[in-house]
C-alpha positions as CSV (number, residue, x, y, z in Angstrom):
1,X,0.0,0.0,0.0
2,X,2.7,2.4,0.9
3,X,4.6,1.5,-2.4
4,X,1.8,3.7,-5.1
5,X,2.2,6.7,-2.0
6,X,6.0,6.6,-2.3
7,X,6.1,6.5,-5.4
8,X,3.3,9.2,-6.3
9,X,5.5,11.7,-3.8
10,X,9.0,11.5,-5.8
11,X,7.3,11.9,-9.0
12,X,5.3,15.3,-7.1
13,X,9.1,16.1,-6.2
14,X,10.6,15.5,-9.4
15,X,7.7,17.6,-10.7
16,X,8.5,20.5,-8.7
17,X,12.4,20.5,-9.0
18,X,12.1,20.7,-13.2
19,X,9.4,23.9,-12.5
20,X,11.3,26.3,-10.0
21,X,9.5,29.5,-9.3
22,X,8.8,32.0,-11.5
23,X,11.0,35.2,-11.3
24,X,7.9,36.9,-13.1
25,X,6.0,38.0,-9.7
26,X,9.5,39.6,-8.8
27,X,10.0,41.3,-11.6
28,X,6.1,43.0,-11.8
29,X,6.4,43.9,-8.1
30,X,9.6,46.1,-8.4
31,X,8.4,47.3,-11.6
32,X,4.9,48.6,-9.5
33,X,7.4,50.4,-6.8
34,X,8.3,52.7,-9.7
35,X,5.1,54.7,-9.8
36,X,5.5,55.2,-5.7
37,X,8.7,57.1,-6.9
38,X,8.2,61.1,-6.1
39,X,11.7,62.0,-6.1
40,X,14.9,60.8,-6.9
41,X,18.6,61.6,-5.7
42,X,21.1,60.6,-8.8
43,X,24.3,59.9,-6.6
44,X,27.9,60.6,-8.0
45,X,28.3,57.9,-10.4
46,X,31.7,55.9,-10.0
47,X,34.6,55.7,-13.2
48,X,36.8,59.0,-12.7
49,X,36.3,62.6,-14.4
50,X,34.5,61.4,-17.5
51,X,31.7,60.0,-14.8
52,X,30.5,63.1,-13.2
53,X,29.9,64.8,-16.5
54,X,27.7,61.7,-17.2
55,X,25.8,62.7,-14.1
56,X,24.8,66.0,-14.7
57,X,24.0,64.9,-18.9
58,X,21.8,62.1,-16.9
59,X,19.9,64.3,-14.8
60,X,19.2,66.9,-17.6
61,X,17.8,63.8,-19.6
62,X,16.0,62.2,-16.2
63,X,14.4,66.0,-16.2
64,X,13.1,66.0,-19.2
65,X,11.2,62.9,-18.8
66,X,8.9,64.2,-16.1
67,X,8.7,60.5,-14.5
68,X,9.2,62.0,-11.1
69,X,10.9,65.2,-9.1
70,X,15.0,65.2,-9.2
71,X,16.1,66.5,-5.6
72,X,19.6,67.4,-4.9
73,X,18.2,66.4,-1.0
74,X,19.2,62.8,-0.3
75,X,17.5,62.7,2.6
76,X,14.1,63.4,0.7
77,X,14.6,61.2,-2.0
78,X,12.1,58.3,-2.4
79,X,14.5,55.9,-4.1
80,X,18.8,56.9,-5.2
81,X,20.0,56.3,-8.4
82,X,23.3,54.7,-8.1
83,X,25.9,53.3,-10.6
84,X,29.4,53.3,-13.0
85,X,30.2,55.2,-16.2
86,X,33.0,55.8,-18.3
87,X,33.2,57.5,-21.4
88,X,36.6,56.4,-23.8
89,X,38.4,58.2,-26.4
90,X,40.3,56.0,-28.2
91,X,42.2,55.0,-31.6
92,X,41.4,51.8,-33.3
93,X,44.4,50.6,-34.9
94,X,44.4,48.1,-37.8
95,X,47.5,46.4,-39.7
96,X,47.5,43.7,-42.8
97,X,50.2,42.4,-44.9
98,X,50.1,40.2,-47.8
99,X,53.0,39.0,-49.7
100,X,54.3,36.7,-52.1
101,X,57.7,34.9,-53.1
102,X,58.8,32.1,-55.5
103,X,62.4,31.7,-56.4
104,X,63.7,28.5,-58.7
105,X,67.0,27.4,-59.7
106,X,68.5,25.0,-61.9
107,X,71.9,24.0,-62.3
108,X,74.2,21.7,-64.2
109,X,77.9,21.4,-64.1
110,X,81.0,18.9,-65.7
111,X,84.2,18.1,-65.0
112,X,87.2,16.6,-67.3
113,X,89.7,18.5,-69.0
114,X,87.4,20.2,-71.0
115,X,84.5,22.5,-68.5
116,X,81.1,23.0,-69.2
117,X,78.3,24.5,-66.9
118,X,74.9,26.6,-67.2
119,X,73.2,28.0,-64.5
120,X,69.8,29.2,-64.4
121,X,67.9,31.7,-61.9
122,X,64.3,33.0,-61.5
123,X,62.8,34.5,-58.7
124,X,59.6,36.8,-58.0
125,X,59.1,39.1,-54.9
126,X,55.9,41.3,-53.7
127,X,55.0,42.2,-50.4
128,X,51.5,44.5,-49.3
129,X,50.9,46.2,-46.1
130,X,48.4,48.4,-45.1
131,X,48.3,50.3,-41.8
132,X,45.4,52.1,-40.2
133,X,44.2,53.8,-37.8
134,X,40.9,55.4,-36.3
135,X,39.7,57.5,-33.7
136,X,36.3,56.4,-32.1
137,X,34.4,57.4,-28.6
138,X,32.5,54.8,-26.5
139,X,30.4,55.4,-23.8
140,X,28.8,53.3,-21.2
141,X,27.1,53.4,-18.0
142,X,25.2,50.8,-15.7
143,X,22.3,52.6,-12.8
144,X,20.1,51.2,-10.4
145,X,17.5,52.5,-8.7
146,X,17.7,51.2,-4.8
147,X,14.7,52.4,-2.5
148,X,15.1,53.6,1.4
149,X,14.9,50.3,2.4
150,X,18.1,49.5,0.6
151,X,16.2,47.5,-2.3
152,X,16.7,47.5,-5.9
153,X,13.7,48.4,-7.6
154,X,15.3,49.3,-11.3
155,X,18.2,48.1,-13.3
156,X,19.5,48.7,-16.9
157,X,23.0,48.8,-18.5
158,X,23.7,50.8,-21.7
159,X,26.6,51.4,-24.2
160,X,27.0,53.3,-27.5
161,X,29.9,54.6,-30.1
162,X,27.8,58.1,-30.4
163,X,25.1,58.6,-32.4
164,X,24.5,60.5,-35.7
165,X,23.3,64.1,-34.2
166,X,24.9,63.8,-30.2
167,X,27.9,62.3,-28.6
168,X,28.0,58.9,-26.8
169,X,28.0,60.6,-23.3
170,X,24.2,62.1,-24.3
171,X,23.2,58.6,-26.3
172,X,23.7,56.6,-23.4
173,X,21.9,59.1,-20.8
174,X,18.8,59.2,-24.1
175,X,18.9,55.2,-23.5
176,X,18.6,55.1,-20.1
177,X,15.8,57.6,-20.1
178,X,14.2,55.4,-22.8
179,X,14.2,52.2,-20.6
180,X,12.9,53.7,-17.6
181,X,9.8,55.7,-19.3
182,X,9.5,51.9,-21.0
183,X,9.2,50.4,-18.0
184,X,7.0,53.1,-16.3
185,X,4.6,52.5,-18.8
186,X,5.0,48.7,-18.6
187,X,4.2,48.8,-14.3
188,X,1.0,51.3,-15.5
189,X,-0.2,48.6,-17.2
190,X,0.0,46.2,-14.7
191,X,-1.4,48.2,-12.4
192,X,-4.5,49.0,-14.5
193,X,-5.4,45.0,-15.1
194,X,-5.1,44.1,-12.2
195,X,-7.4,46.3,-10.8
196,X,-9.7,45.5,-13.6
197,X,-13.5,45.5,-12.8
198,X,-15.3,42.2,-14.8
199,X,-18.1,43.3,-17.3
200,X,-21.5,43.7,-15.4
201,X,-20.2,43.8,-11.7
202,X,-19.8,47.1,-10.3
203,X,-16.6,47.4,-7.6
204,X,-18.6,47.7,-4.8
205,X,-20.4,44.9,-5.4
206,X,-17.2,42.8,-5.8
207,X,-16.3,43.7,-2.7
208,X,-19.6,43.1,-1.0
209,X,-18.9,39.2,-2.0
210,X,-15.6,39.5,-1.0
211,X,-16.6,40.1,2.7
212,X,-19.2,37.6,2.7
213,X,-16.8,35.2,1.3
């Protein structure tokens, strides 16, 4: 009798290891903290000189978004935006070389009392190289958003080489201001189905059987 029980239990086990837990309810609460967000401190970002003027091209892009007050009051701030950047000047340097060699001898030689020899040489030599060289700007940052409690709500990492009308510095503060108002809208949305009233059923009424329930 205990044999079926045993064996029903491992296979409920088994069951359960190949379906961990979603990460999906995680992800949708954090993203509904966002729109609790009043204000928001944008801490000195971390990667040397190029980094502060990414702070201050971040919060004039963060401003413009009108997602939430920017305070220069820590102690106010709902949530802190924290985080690296770094922003490169560099030249890309790039070298080839192609060549090609053939060389053939022949030979033939005698000797007696009477000497006779011929020699024959051919050879071909070309060599190509090519040597460049070009200067390109990379930018990149990664921010969080961590609330009072010490929690991070928000995450996103972004790159670029510059764009065709602003630098890399501005691109990358554009992109980050992109994924948040993205993600704003995205915990809006959630928000509004979930509190979705069915077809027919006013909200009081829902919450009339809800307390008899």
């Amino acid at each position: 009798m205990w044999l079926p029980v045993l064996l029903a239990s491992l296979g409920m086990c088994a069951v359960a290891s190949d379906n961990p837990p979603s990460t999906v309810p995680i992800e949708e609460s954090s993203l509904k903290q966002l729109l609790q967000i009043r204000r928001v401190y944008v801490d000195h970002l971390t990667g040397g000189e190029t980094a502060a003027q990414m702070r201050d091209i971040l919060l004039s892009s963060l401003e413009s978004s009108k997602l939430f007050v920017l305070t220069e009051n820590q102690e106010r701030a709902d949530a802190t935006l924290k985080g690296a950047a770094e922003d490169l000047v560099f030249t890309d340097v790039h070298s080839s070389s192609d060549s090609l060699n053939a060389r053939t001898n022949i030979g033939t030689g005698r000797t007696s009392s009477n000497s006779r020899g011929a020699n024959a040489g051919f050879g071909i030599g070309e060599s190509e190289s090519e040597h460049s060289s070009e200067r390109r700007h990379e930018a990149v940052a990664a921010v969080r958003l961590v609330n009072k409690e010490g929690d991070v709500i928000w995450a996103t990492t972004q790159e670029s080489l510059g764009a065709k009308f602003r630098g890399a510095s501005t691109d990358v503060a554009d992109k980050i201001t992109a994924k948040l108002k993205e993600d704003f809208a995205r915990a809006r949305r959630l928000t509004s189905t979930t509190n979705v009233v069915p077809p027919g059923r006013s909200a009081p009424e829902q919450l009339g059987q809800i307390a008899l329930k």
